[in-house]
N, C-alpha and C positions, 0 to 999 in steps of 0.2 A: 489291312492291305488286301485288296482281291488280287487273285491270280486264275489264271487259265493255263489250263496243261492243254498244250499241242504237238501231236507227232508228227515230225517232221518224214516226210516219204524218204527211202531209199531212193539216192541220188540227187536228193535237193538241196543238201548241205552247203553245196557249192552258192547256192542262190539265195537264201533263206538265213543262215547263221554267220553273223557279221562276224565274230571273234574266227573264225575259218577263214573270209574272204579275207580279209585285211590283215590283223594283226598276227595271228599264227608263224605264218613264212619269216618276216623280219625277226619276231625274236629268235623263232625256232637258229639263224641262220647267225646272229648277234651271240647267242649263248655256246653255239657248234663254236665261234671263234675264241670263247673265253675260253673255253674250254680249253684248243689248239693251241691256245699262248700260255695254258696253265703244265698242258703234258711238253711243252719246248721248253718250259723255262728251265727245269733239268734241278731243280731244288726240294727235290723229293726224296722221303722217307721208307722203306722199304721193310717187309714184314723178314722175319728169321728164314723164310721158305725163298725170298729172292723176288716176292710179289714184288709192285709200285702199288704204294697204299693210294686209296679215292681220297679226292676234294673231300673236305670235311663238309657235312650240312651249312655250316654259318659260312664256307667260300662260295657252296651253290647258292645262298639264298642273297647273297652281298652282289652273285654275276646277275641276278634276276632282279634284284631290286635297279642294279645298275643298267639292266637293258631296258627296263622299263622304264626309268626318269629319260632314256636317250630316245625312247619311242617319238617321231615325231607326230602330233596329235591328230594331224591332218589325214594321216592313214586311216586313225578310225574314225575321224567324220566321214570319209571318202568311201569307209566301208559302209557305213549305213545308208550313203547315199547308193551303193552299188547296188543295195539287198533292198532298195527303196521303202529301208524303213526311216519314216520323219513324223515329225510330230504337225507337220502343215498338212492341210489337206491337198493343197495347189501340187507335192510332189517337191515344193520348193524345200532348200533347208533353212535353217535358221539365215546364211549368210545373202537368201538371194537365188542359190546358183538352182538348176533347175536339173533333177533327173531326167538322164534322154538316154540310159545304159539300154533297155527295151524297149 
């Protein structure tokens, strides 16, 4: 497999890295709620000191697989269209729709 290494400039992240543009915000916001309904649900376990013990790894990794099956897919086609990254040369995506972001 060839690859190329590319730096990306400070400040371009927003334009350039599709997992930033599109998918970041929604889980980041999906998982902030799993979370919110896991510290409300009030069925926790607590250390000898009066801590509240954390999510076990297999509850974080069960919120994340479950934000991600609920991902809907259109955001990150929508992202790559926004970073106008396609595989056409026209700018088009696979579906037709035609980048006009810039």
């Amino acid at each position: 497999m060839k690859t190329d290494l590319v730096i990306i400039s400070g400040g371009m992240t927003r334009l350039l890295q599709q997992l930033d543009v599109s998918v970041n915000e929604p889980m980041k916001d999906a998982l902030r709620g799993k979370w919110n309904d896991w510290l409300s649900d009030g069925s926790h376990t607590f250390t000898q000191g009066g801590r509240m013990r954390q999510p076990t790894l297999v509850d974080v990794a069960q919120w994340i697989l479950a934000t991600w099956k609920d991902l809907d897919p259109a955001v990150i086609h929508n992202g790559f269209l926004k970073c106008c990254i396609s595989n056409a040369l026209d700018g088009t995506s696979q579906l037709g729709e035609k980048n006009n972001n810039f």
